[in-house]
C-alpha positions as CSV (number, residue, x, y, z in Angstrom):
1,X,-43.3,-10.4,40.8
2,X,-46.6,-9.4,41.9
3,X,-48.5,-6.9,39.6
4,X,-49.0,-5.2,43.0
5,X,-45.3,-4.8,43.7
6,X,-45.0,-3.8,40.0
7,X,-47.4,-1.4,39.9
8,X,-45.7,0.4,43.0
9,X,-42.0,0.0,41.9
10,X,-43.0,0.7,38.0
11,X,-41.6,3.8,37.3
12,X,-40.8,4.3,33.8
13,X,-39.6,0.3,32.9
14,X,-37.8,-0.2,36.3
15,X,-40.5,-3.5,36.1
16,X,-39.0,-4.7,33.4
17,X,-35.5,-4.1,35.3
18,X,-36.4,-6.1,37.8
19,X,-38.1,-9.2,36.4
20,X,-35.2,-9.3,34.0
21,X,-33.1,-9.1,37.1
22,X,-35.0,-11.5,39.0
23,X,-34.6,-14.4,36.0
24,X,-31.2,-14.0,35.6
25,X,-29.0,-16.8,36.2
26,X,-26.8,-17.2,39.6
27,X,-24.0,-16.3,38.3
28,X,-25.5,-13.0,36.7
29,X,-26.3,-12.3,39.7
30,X,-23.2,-12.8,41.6
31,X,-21.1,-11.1,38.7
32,X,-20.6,-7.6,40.6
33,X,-19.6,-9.1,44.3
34,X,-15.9,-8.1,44.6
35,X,-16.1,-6.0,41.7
36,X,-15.2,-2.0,41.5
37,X,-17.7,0.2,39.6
38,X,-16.1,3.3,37.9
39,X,-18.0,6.4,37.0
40,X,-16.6,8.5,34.6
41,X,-18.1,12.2,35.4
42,X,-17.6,14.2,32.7
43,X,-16.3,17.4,34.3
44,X,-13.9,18.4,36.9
45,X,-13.9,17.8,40.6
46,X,-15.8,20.3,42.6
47,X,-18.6,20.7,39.8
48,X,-22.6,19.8,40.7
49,X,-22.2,16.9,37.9
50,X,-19.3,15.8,40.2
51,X,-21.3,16.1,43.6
52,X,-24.0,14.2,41.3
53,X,-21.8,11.3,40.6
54,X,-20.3,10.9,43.8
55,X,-23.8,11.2,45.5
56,X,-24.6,8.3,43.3
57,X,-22.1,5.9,43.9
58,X,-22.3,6.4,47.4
59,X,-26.2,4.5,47.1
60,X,-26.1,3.0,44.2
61,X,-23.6,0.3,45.0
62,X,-26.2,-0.5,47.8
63,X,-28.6,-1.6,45.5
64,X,-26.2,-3.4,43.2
65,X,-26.1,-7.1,43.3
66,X,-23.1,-8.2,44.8
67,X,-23.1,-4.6,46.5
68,X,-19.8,-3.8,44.2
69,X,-17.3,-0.9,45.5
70,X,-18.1,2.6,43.7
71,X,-15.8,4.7,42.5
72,X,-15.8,8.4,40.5
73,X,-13.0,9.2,38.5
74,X,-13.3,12.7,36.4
75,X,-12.5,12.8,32.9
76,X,-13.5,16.4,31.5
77,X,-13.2,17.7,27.9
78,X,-14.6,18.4,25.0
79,X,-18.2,19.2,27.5
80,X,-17.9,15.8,28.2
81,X,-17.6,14.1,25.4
82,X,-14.0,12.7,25.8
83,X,-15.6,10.9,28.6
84,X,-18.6,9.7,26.3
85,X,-16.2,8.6,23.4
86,X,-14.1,7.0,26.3
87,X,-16.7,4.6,27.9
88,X,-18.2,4.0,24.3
89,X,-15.2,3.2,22.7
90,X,-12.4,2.3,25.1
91,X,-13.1,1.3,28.8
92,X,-14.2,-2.1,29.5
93,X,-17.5,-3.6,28.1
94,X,-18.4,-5.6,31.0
95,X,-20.7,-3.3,33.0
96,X,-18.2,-2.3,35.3
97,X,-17.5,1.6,33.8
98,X,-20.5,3.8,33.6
99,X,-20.3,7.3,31.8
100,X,-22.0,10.5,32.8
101,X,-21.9,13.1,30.4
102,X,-23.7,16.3,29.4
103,X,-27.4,16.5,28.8
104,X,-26.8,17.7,25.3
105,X,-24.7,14.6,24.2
106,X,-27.5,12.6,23.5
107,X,-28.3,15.1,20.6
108,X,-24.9,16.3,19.2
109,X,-24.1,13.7,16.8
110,X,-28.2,14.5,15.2
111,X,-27.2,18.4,15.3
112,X,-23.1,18.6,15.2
113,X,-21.7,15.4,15.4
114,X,-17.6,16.8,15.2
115,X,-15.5,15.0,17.1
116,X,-18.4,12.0,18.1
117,X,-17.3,8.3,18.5
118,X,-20.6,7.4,20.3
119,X,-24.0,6.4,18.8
120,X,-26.7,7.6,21.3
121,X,-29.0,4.8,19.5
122,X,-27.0,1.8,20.6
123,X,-26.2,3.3,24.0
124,X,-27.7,1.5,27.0
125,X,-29.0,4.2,28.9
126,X,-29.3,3.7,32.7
127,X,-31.5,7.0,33.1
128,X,-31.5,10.8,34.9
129,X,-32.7,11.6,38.3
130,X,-33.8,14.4,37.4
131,X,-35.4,16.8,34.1
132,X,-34.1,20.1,34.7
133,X,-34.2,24.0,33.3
134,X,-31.1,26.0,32.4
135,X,-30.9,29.8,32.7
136,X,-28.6,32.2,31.1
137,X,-26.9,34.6,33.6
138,X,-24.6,37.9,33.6
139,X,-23.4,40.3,36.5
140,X,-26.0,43.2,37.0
141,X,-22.7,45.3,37.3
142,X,-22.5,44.5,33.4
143,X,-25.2,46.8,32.8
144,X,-27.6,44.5,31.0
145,X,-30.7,43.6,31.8
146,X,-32.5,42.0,29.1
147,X,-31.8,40.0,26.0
148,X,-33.0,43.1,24.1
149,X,-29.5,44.4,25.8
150,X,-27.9,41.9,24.8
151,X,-28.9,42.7,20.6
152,X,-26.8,46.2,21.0
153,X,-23.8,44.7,22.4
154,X,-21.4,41.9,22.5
155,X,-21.9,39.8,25.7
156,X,-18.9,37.3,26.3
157,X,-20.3,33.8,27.9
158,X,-18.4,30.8,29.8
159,X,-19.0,27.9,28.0
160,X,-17.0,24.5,28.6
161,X,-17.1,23.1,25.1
162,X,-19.2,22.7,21.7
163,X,-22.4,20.6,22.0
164,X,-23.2,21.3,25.3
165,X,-26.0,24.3,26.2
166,X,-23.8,26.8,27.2
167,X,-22.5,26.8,23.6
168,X,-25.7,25.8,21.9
169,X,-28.0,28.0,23.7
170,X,-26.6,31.4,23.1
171,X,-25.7,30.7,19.4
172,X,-29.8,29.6,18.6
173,X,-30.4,32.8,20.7
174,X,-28.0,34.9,18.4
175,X,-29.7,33.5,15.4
176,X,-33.3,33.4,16.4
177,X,-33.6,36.3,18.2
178,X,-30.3,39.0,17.0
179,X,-28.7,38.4,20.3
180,X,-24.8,39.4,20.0
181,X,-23.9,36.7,22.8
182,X,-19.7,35.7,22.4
183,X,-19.0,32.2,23.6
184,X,-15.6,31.8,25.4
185,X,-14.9,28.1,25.1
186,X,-12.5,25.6,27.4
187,X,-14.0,25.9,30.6
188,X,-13.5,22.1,32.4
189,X,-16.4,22.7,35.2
190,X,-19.3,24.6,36.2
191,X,-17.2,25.9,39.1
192,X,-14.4,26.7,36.9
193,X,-17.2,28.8,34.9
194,X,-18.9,30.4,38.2
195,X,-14.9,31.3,39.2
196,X,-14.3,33.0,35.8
197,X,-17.5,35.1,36.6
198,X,-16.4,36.4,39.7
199,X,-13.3,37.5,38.7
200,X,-14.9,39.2,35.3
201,X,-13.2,37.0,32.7
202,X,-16.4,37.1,31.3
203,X,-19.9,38.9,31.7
204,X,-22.4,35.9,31.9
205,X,-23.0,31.9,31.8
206,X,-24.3,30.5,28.2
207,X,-26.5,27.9,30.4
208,X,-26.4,27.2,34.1
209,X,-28.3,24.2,35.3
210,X,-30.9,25.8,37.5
211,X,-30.3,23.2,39.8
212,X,-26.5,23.9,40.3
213,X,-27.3,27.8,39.4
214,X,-29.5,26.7,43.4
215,X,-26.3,25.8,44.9
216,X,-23.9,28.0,43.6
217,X,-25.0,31.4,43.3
218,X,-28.1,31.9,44.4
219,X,-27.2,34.6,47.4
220,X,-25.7,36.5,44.2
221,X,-28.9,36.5,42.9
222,X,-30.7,37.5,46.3
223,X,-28.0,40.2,46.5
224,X,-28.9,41.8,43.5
225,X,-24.8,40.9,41.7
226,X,-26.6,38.1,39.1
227,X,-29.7,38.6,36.5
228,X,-31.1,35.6,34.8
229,X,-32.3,37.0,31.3
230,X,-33.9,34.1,30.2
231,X,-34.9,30.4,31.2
232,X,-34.1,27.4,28.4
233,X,-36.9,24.7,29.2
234,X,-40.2,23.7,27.2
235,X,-42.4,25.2,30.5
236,X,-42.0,27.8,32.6
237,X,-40.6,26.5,36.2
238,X,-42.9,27.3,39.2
239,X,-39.5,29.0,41.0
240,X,-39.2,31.7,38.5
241,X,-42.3,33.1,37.7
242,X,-40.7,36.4,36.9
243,X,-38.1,34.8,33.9
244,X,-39.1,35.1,30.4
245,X,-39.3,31.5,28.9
246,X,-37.5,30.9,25.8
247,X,-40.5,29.1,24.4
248,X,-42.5,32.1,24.4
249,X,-40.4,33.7,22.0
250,X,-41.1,31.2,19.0
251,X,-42.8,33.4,17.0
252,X,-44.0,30.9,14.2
253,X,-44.9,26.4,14.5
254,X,-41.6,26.2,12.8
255,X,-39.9,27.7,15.5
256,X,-41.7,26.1,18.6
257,X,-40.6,22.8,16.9
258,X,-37.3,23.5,16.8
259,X,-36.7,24.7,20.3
260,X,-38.7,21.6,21.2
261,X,-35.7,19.8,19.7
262,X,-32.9,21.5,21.2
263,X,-34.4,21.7,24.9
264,X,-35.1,18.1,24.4
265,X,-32.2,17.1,26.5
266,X,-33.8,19.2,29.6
267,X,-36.0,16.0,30.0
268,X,-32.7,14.2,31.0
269,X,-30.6,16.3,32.8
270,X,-28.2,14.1,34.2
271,X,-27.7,11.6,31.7
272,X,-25.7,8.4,32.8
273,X,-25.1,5.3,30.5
274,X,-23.0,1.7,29.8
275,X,-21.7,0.6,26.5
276,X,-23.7,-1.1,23.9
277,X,-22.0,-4.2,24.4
278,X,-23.0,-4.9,28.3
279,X,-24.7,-8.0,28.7
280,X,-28.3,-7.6,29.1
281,X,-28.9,-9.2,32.5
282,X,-25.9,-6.5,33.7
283,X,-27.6,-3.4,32.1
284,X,-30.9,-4.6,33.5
285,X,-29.6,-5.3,37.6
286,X,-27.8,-1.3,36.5
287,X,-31.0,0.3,35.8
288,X,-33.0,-1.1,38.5
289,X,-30.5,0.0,41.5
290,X,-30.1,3.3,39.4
291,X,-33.8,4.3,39.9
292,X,-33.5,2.2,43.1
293,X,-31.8,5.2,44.2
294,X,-34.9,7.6,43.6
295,X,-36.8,5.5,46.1
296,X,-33.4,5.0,48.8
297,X,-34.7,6.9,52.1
298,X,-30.9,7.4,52.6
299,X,-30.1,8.5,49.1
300,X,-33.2,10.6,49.7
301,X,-32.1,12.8,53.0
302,X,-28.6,12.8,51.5
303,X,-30.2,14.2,48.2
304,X,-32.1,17.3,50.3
305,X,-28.9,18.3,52.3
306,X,-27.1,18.4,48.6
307,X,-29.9,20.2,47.0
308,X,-29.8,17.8,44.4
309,X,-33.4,17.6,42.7
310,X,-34.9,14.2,42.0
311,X,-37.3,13.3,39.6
312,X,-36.5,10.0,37.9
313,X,-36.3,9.2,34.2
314,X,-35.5,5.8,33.4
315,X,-33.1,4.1,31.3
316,X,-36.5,3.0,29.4
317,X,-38.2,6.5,28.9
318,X,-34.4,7.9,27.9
319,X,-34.2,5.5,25.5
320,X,-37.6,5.8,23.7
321,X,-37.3,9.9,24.0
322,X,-33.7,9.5,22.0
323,X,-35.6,7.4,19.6
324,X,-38.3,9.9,18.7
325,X,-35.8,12.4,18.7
326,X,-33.9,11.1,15.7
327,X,-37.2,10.4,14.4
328,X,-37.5,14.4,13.5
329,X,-37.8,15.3,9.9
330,X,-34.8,16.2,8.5
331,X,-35.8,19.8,7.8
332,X,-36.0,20.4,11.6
333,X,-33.3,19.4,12.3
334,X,-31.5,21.5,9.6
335,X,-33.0,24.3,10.8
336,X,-31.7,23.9,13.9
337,X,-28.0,23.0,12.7
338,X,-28.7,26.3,11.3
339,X,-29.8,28.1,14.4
340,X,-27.1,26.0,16.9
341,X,-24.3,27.6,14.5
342,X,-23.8,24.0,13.4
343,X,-24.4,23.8,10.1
């Protein structure tokens, strides 16, 4: 490979994808032809990780060797974990499942860890499209305004399970800032969540992806029926100048680092991943049509239409940010434990 191809494909290690693609054998090569793909998306049909998915397989199998079939089949629960501990533990090994869970898997078994059968270390993770900010959101017709609001009364948030950030988020909020937010737990889908909002089963969302928040709600937000109280990122995103930032409520080092930690998994939004045991060669011809998709002029247009953001992390820069994060001293992450409601 030419170091001027590499230097125009090299995106975060998809060079190393393809030269480890390129000098596999024949046969390696030829493993996917006639094959079926499955992608297990972690919550229900009709959710923007769903669209995500399906948007994926739709290119992806393009770009596989072989061009495979492609194929989504939901498995929600537990946030996504069942489908996690599923692919990890269960489905085939041979590079023919992929999983695509929650952005906040990578971290639960280093803050939680209940009900884990996965090790985020040994994963082989093919990469995100896309980093991403959350918001937290209520109904204006609620009455609050602020999280200052939300300290004098109890605020009941959709959530669809512990260890993801619509459960994580308002607990570290209720303990680092005297927030009274009241998860109610169970939801399968982000569309299940928006539903219950509408019809006032509860008052707010514990974390909506502001990407899907773009796609599902954002007339109620023009119209004046949905307030976003506060955006969940490291920086400020340009679209919503007029959000407070979480981060600029740490109000001493100790706290900055541990918000760092928990909005860790906002660098890698939409996580998707193969078992530990896939052969090499497989994971490496995975991850190259993966972020082969970034670069797909088709993938692209079909992207726009979807509103579905793209901003590639690779399989590479997923794996060496997990690293570092279960490199954090272990009074860090106690601390948040502490904060999450985890401990």
């Amino acid at each position: 490979m030419s170091p001027t191809l590499c230097r125009v494909l090299s995106l975060g290690g998809l060079c190393l994808g393809l030269a480890a693609f390129a000098a596999a054998p024949a046969g390696a090569q030829n493993f996917y032809a006639g094959k079926t793909i499955t992608v297990y998306a972690g919550y229900a049909s009709g959710s923007t990780y769903d669209a995500h998915a399906r948007w994926l397989a739709r290119h992806m199998k393009r770009l596989v060797p072989g061009e495979p079939n492609m194929i989504v089949q939901n498995m929600p629960g537990a946030g996504t974990m069942t489908a996690a501990n599923h692919v990890y533990n269960i489905a085939p090994k041979d590079g023919t499942v992929i999983a695509q869970v929650a952005r906040g898997m990578a971290i639960e078994p280093l803050i939680g860890g209940q009900g884990v059968r996965y090790d985020p270390l040994k994963i082989n993770w093919l990469g995100s499209m896309a980093s991403e900010i959350s918001v937290i959101a209520v109904r204006a017709d609620t009455g609050i305004k602020t999280l200052d609001d939300v300290k004098k009364r109890e605020t009941f948030m959709a959530s669809s399970g512990i260890g993801t950030d619509g459960h994580t988020f308002p607990n570290v909020l209720n303990n680092l800032l005297g927030t009274k937010f009241k998860i109610v737990l169970g939801y399968n889908s982000g569309k299940e969540m928006a539903l219950a909002l509408e019809r006032k089963e509860v008052e707010g969302r514990g974390s909506w992806s502001w990407t899907s928040f773009k796609r599902e709600a954002m007339d109620k937000l023009k119209s004046g029926e949905y307030l976003l109280l506060i955006q969940m990122g490291v920086r400020k995103s340009p679209e919503l100048p007029n959000v407070p930032l979480v981060m600029d409520m740490a109000q001493n080092a100790e706290q900055k680092q541990v918000l760092e930690l928990l909005l860790a998994g906002q660098g890698m939004a939409w996580p998707y991943f193969v078992a530990p045991e896939v052969p090499a060669d497989r994971v490496a011809m995975l991850r190259a049509a993966f972020i082969g998709v970034s670069k797909d002029k088709e993938a692209l247009a079909e992207a726009d239409k979807l509103q579905i953001d793209i901003d590639p992390v690779s399989g590479h820069e997923m794996t060496d940010i997990i690293k570092r994060l279960y490199a954090t001293p272990k009074p860090v992450v106690d601390k948040v434990r502490e904060l999450a409601g985890r401990s």
